[in-house]
PLY file of the C-alpha trace (Angstrom):
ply
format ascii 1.0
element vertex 267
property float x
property float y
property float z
element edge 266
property int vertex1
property int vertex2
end_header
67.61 93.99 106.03
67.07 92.99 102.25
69.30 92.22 99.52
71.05 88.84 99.47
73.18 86.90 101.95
76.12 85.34 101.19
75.97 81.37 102.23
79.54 81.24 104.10
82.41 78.89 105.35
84.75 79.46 107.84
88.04 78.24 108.39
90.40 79.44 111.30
93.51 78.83 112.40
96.73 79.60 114.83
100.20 78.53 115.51
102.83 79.90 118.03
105.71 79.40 115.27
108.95 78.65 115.53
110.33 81.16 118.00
108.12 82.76 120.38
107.38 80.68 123.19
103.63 82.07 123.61
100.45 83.12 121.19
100.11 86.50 121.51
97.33 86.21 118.72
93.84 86.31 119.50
91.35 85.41 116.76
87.05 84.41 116.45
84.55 83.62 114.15
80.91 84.49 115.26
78.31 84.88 113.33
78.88 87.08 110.41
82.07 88.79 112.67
85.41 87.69 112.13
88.15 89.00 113.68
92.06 88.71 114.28
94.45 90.49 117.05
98.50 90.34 117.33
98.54 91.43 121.19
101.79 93.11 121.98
103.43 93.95 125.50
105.63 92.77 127.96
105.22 90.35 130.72
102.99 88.26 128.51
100.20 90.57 128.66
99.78 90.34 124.44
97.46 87.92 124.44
95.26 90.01 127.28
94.95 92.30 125.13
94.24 90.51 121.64
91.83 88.05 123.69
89.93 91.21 125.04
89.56 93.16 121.75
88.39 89.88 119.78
85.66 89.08 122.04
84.40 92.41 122.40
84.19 93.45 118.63
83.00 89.64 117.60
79.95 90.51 120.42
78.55 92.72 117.66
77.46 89.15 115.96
74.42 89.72 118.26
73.23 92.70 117.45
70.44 93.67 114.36
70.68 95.69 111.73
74.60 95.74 112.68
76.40 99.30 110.15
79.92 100.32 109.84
79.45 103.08 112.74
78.48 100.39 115.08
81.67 98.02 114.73
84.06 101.62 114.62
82.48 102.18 117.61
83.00 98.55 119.27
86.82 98.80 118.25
86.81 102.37 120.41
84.73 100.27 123.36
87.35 97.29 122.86
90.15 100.04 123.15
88.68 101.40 126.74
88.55 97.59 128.23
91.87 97.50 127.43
93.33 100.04 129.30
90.94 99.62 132.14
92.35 96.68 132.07
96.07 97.65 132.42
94.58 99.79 134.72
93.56 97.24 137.05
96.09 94.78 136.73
99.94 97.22 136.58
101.91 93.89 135.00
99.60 94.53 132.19
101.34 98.26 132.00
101.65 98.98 127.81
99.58 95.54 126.41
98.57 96.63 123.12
97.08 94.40 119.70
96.30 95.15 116.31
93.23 94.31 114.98
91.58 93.33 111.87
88.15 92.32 110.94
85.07 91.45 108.38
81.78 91.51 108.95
78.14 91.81 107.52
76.66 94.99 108.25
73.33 97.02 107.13
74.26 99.50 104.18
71.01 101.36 102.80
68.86 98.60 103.63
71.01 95.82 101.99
73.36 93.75 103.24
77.22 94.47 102.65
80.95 93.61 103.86
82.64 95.83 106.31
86.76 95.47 106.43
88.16 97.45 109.23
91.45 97.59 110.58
94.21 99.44 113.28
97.66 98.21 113.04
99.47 95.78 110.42
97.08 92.42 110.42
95.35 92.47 107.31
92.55 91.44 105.30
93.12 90.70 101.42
89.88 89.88 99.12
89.78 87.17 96.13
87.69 87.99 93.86
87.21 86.16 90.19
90.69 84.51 90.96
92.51 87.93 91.75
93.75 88.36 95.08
94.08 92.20 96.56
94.91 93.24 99.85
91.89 95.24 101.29
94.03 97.29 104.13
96.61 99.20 104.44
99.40 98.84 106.88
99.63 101.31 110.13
103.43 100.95 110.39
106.37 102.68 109.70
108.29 100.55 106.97
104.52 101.11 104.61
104.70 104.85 105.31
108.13 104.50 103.95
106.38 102.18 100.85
103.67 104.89 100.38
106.02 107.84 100.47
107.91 105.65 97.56
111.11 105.54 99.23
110.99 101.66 99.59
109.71 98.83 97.44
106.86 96.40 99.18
109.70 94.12 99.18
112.03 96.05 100.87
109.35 96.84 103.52
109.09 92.88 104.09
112.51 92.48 105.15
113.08 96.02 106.93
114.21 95.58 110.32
111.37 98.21 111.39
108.83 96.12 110.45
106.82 95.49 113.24
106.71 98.60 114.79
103.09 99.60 114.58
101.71 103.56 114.24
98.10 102.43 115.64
96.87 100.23 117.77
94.98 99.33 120.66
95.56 99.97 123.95
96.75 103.60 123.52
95.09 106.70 124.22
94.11 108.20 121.31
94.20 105.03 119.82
94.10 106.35 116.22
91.56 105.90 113.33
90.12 102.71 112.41
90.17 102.35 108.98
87.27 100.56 107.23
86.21 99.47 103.72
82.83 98.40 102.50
81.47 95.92 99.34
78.34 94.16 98.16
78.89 90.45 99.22
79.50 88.76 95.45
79.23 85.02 94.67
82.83 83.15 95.34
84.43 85.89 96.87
86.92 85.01 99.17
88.22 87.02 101.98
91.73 86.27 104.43
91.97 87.79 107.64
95.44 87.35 108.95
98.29 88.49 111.33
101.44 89.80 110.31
102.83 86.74 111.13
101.74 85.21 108.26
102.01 87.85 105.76
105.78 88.51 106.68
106.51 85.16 105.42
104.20 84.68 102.62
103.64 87.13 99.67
100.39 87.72 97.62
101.17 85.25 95.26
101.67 82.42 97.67
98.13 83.10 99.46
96.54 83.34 96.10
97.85 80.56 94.92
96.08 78.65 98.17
93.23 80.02 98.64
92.46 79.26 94.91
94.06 75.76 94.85
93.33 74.23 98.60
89.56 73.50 98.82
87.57 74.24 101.68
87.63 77.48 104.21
89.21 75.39 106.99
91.51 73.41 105.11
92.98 76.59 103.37
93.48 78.65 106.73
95.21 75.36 108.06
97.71 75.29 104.77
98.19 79.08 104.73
99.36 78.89 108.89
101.08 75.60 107.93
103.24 77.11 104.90
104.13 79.98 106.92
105.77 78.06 110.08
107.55 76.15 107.28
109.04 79.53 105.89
110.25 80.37 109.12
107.45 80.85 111.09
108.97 84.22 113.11
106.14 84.94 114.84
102.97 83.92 115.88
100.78 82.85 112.64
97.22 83.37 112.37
94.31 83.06 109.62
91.04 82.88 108.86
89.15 82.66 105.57
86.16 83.34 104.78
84.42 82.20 102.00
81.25 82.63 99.82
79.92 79.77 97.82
77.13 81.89 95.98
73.64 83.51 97.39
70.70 83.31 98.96
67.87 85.53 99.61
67.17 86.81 103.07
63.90 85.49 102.99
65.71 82.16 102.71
67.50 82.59 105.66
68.21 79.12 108.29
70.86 77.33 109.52
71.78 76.16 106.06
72.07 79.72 104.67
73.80 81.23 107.95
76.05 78.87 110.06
75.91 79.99 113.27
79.64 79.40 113.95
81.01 80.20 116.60
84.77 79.22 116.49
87.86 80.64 118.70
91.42 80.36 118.88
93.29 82.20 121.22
96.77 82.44 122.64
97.89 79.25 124.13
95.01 76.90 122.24
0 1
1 2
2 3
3 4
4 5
5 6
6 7
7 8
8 9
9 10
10 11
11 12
12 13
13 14
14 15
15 16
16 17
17 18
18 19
19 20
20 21
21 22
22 23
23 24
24 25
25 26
26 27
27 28
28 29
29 30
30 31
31 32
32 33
33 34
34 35
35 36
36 37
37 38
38 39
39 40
40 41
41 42
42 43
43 44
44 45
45 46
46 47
47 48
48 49
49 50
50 51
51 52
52 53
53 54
54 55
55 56
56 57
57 58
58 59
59 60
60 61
61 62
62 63
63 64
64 65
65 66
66 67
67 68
68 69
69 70
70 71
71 72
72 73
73 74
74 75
75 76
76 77
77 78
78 79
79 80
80 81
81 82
82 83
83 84
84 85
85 86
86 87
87 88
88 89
89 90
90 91
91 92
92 93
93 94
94 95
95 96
96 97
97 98
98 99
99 100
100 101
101 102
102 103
103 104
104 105
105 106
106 107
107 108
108 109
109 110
110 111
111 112
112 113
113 114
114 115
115 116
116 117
117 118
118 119
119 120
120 121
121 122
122 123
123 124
124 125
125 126
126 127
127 128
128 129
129 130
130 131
131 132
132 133
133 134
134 135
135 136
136 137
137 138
138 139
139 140
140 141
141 142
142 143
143 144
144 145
145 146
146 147
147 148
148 149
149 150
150 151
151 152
152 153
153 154
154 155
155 156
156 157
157 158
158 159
159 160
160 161
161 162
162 163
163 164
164 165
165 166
166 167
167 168
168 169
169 170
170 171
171 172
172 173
173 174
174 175
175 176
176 177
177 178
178 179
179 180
180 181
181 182
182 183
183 184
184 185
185 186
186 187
187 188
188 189
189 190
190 191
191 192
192 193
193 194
194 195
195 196
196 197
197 198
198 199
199 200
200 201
201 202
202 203
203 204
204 205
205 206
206 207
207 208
208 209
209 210
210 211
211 212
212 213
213 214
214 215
215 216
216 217
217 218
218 219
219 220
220 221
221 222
222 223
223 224
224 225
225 226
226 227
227 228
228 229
229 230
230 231
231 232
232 233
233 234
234 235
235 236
236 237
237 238
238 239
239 240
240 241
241 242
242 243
243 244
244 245
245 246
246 247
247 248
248 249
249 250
250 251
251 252
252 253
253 254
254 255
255 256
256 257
257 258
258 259
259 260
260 261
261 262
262 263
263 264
264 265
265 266
């Protein structure tokens, strides 16, 4: 695969907040795969769900010449294990999880970024000190934002806010939606459950993933910050930085870490 290859830092982590009494989230960093998962169900079966879809999309760290159809159709594979799952075991009856996810992929011979997402955990992308978020939320308060009859604001506070219009673990599960760029020096991308983003707006992640150096020192501050403001749910993040180029020809274990860090419910 030619073009150039982004020399990356990870940083990952979790916290079961303030309130819940269990981590439904699932997250992993393997490879060039990153992914987060806020499992959902009852009798505890959340984080059987977020723990199966992680592992099965970050497996795609293992395979060459990796593209966008490949990881849409992981996310469909991760889907099926879940309800075989559920399946098997009846307690696990309606487990579901979001998902959201980065990773390198193969586009026209050169090496790009894939976001992809189903549900509300999100991915947002710094770029030249500007932080955007990259997806879009499958819920039913950001219908209500896109359809312009509420403010982003509003939609924070809106007592519908965690009810989810895709996800996994149903059948259909719904479209995964996924977003592709050229990896570009210092970019700087935050993968994170809704757990954090409920209690921290744009501006506050900006303002630490430009001011708090280090990938694992900023995922630590951005978890930290949102238990502090309230921490309502389970709080998840990893980010993913890019600390300039190198040429594939270049590649080693300096140019491509071959992390593989995990935090799942109850670590």
């Amino acid at each position: 695969m030619s073009g150039m290859l982004p020399n990356i830092a990870v940083g990952l982590a979790t916290d079961v907040g303030r309130v819940r009494s269990l981590n439904e989230d699932s997250a992993l960093a393997h490879g060039t795969v990153y992914v987060v998962a806020d499992g959902m169900g009852g009798h505890a079966a959340g984080e059987v769900a977020s723990r199966i879809a992680v592992e099965t999309v970050a497996a795609l760290s293992e395979r060459d010449g990796l593209q966008v159809r490949d990881v849409v159709a992981q996310v469909g594979e991760a889907n099926r294990r879940i309800l075989a799952s559920a399946a098997r075991h009846p307690e696990q009856t309606g487990m579901g999880t979001t998902i959201a996810g980065l990773a390198l992929v193969s586009v026209g011979g050169s090496r790009h970024w894939a976001v992809f997402n189903l549900g509300d955990s999100r991915v947002y992308r710094l770029l030249d000190g500007h932080l955007s978020q990259v997806t879009v939320d499958h819920s039913e308060v950001w219908e209500l934002v896109e359809r312009g009859l509420i403010t982003p604001e509003e939609a924070a506070r809106h007592p519908g806010r965690n009810v989810v219009t895709r996800s996994l673990g149903r059948d259909p599960m719904g479209t995964v939606d996924t977003w592709v760029f050229p990896p570009y020096p210092g970019e700087v991308f935050v993968l994170c459950s809704d757990g954090l983003s409920n209690e921290l707006d744009l501006a506050e992640i900006e303002r630490v993933v430009c001011q708090v150096g280090g990938a694992d020192a900023a995922a630590r501050e951005l978890v930290r910050l949102a238990v502090e403001a309230g921490g309502r749910d389970n709080v998840t993040a990893i980010v993913v930085t890019s600390q300039g180029q190198e040429h594939d020809s270049d590649v080693d274990e300096d140019t491509t870490p071959r992390q593989n860090v995990s935090l799942r419910a109850g670590e």
